[in-house]
N, C-alpha and C positions, 0 to 999 in steps of 0.2 A: 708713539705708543700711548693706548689709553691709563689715563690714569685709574689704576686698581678700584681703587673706594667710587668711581663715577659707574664702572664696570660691572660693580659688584651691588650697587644698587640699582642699576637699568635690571641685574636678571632677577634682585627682589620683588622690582615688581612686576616682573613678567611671573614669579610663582603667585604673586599675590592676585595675577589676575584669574590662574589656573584652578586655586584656593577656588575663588570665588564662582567659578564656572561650575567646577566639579565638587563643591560644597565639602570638598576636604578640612578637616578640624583643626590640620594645622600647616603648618607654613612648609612648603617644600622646601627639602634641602637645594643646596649650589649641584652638587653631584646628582640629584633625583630628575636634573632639566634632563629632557629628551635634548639629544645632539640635532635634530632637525629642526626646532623649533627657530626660528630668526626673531620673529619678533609678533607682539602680541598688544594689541592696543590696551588702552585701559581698563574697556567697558568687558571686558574677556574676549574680544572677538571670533575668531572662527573657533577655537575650540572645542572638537565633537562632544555634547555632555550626554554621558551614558544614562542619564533617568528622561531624556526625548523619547516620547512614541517610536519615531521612524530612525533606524540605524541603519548605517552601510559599513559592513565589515568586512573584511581582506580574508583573504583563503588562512589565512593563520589567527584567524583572530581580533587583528587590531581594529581598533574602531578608526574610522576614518571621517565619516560625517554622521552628526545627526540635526535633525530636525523635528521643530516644537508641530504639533498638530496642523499649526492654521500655515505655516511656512512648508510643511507636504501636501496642502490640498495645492498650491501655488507651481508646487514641479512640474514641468512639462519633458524634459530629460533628466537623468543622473547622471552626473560628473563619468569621468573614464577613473578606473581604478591606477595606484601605482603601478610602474612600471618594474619587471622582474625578471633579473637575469634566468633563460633558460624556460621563460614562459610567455603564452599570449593571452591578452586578456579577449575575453569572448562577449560575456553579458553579466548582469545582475543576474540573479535566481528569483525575480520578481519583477513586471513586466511595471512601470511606473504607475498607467492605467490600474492596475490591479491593486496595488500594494494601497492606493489614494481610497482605493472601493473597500478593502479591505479594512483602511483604516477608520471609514465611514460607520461601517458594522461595527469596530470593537471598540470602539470609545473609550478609552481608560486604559487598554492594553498596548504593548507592545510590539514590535517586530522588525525584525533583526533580514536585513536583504543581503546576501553575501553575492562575493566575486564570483566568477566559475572560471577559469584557463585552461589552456591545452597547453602539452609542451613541445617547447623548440627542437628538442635533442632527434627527432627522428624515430624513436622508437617506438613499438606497439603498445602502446599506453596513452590513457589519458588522464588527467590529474583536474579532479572535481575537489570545491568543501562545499558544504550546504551548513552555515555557521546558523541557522535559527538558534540552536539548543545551546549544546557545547562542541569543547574540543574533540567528544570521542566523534563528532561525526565527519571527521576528515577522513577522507580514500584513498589510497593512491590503486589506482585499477590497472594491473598491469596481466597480461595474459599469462604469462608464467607462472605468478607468485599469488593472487589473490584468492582467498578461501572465503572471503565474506563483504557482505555487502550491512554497515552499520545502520541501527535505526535511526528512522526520520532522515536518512541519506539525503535523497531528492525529492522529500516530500514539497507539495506545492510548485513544481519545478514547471509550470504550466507553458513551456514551448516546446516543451519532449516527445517526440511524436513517435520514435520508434527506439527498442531498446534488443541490442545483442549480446548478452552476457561471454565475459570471458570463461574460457577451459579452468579448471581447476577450480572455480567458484563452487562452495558448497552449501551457504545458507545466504538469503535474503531477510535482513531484520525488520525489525519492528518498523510499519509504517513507510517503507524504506523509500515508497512511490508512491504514496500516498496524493491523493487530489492531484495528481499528474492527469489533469483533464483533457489533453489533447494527444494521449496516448495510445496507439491503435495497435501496433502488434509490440510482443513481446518472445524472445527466442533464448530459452536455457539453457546452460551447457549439461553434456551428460555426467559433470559430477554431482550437479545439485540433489542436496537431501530432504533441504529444510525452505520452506516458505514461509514467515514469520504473521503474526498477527497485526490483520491491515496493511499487509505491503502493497496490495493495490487497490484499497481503498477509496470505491468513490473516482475509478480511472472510467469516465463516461465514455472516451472514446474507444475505449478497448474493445480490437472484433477478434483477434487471433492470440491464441498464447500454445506455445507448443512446450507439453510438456516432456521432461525426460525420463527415461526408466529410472533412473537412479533415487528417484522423489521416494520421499516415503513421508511426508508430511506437511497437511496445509494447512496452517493457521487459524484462529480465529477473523472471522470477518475478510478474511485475505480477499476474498474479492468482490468485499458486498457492495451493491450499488453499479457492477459494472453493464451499466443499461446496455450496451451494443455487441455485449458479448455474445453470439452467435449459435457454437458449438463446443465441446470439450471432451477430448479423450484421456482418460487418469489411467495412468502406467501401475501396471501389475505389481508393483515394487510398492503403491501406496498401500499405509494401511489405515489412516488415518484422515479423515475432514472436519477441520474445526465447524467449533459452533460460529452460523451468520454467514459459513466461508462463502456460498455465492446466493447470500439474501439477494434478492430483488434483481435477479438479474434479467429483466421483464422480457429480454429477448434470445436468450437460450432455448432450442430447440431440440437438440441433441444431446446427450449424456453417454458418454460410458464408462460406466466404473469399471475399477478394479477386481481382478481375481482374488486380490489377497485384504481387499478393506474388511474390516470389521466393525468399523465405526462407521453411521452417518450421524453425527451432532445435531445437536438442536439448532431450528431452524436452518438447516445446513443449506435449503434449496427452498427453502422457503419466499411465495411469492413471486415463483419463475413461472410467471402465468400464459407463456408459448409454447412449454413444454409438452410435448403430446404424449408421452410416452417415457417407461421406467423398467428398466433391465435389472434386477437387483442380486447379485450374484449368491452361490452358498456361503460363502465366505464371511457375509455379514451376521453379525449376532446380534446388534443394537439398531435400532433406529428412534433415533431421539422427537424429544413432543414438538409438533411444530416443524420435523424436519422438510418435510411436502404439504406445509400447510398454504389456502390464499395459490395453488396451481388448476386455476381454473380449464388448462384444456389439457390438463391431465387425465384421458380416460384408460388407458389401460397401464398395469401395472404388473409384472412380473417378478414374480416372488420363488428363489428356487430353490431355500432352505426354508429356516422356520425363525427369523428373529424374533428378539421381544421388541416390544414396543416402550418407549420411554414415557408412555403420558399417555389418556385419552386422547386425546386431542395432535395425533399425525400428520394426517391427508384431509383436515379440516377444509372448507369453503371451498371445494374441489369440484366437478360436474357429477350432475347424479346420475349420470350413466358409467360413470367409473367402475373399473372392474379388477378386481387380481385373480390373477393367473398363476395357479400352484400345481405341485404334484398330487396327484390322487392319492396316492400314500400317506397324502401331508394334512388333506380333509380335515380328519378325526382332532387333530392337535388343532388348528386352528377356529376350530368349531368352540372349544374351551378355555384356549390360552387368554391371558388377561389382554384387554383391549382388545384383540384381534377378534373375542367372538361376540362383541357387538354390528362388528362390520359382519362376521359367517351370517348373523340373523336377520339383515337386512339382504342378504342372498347373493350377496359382491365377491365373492372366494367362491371361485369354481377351479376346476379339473383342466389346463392347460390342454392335457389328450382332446379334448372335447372341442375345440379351437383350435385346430395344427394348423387349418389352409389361413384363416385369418390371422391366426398371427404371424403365420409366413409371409401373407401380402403386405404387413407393416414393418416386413422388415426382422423380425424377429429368428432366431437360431433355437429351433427345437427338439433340435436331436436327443434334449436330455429326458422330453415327454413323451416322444414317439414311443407305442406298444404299451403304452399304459392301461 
């Protein structure tokens, strides 16, 4: 048996080496040793130090390796993560290539790569952390029991390529898919209510997202930037579209809102410049500055109440053949209303009656102008 006092300075200075690593102010205690540690050279040797650039952290948390700037441009793979009863390990949440280019751009800043696992048990669930932030971004996603999906969830999560949300799911948080760039469809369950601010931020590859009736709210920014996005039909249960929500979505062609929206936010659609066309229900009472601003094949526009307008500046950079399409009843009001009757005097607000066959042939539903 070892003698105590030989014992008990081998693990002094194995805390002296951890001091030293992790610039701790004072001496760890005998009881403070992690039970895993065996043994620790002088120099500090492997121990992960939490103020490195590049970290790899475990679905709970723990730090496991880190690395100085010049010792991550040198990685060619990451290590395999511990092994865990009841679970498999799958991937980093940051692709080595990426995290190296990443860390190229932010020079001075950090960032934190976690585990991702599935588990062993059999059951319909799957058990993700996306550890960037903190602790509240851990999930357990199980079909039964999940109501939310937290923010910065899988932001950056760039191998994701399709996403089918569980039943009973009701809001998606902040950012929650964020730069999830190889993202292409997206499928809600019909409880969802809430889409948060930026939850699919900057998802380039996204072409399909089906939305559910149950929505009633999309975020700011929630889908700005999503270049491939296509089409979109917004369930009668919305009443609400953040500001930015589908800025630049340069390849949206079709829209259909809401029977029950009353809001379109600033810049809401702004810079959707494939859009050929705008259906805008009665239902709306706002449409914010900016909100169809920079929609160059926007020429006809269909207006079938009377909103106000949030700013001069709406349907700015727009084609100058552009046109709205009102009730004849609706003329006299829009001839005066603020903002609206600089466009009446440029002669763009006409009488919908007066255009049934053509805006039939684009598609249009006229039943509400017929016999005007």
């Amino acid at each position: 048996m070892a003698n105590i006092d030989t014992l008990k300075g081998k693990l002094t200075a194995i805390a002296n080496a951890i001091r030293q690593k992790t610039g701790r102010s004072a001496l760890l205690d005998l009881d403070e040793m992690p039970p895993e540690i065996l043994s620790i050279d002088g120099g500090g040797g492997d121990v992960p130090n939490p103020d490195d650039p590049l970290l790899l952290v475990d679905w709970d948390g723990t730090l496991l390796y880190s690395y100085t700037y010049e010792d991550a441009q040198q990685i060619s793979e990451f290590p395999d993560a511990p092994v865990h009863d009841g679970l498999t390990f799958q991937r980093w949440n940051w692709a080595e290539v990426v995290a190296k280019t990443w860390l190229q751009n932010h020079r001075g800043a950090q960032l934190r790569v976690g585990a991702t696992y599935t588990p062993t048990d059999g059951q319909d669930h799957n058990y993700w952390r996306s550890p960037r932030l903190s602790a509240s971004n851990q999930i357990y996603m199980q079909h039964r029991a999940t109501t939310s999906i937290g923010n910065y969830a899988f932001i950056n999560y760039h191998s994701l390529t399709s996403i089918s949300l569980p039943n009973g799911l009701t809001s998606v948080g902040t950012s929650a898919f964020g730069d999830c760039y190889s993202l292409t469809t997206v499928s809600f369950p019909n409880s969802l209510t809430t889409i948060g601010d930026y939850a699919f931020n900057h998802c380039y590859s996204l072409t399909t997202v089906s939305f559910p009736n149950s929505l009633t709210t999309i975020g700011d920014y929630a889908f700005q930037h999503c270049l491939s996005l296509t089409s979109i039909s917004l369930p009668n249960s919305l009443i609400s579209i953040g500001v930015n929500a589908f800025y630049n979505c340069v390849s949206l062609i079709s829209i259909s809102l809401s029977n029950s929206l009353t809001t379109i936010s600033d810049h809401a659609f702004d810079s959707c410049n494939s859009l050929p066309k705008i259906d805008i229900p009665a239902s709306v009472t706002l449409i914010g500055s900016y909100a169809f601003n920079n929609c160059s094949s926007l020429a006809d526009v269909i207006i079938r109440g009377t909103p106000a307008l949030g700013g001069s500046v709406v349907f700015g950079n727009n084609p100058s053949n552009q046109r709205f399409y009102v009730h004849r009843s609706d003329l006299a009001w829009f001839e005066t209303a603020t903002n609206w009757s600089a466009i009446y005097g440029e002669g763009k607000i006409v009488a919908a009656a007066d255009y049934i066959e053509y805006l039939q042939s684009i598609g249009i539903d006229t039943t509400d102008f017929e016999g005007e």
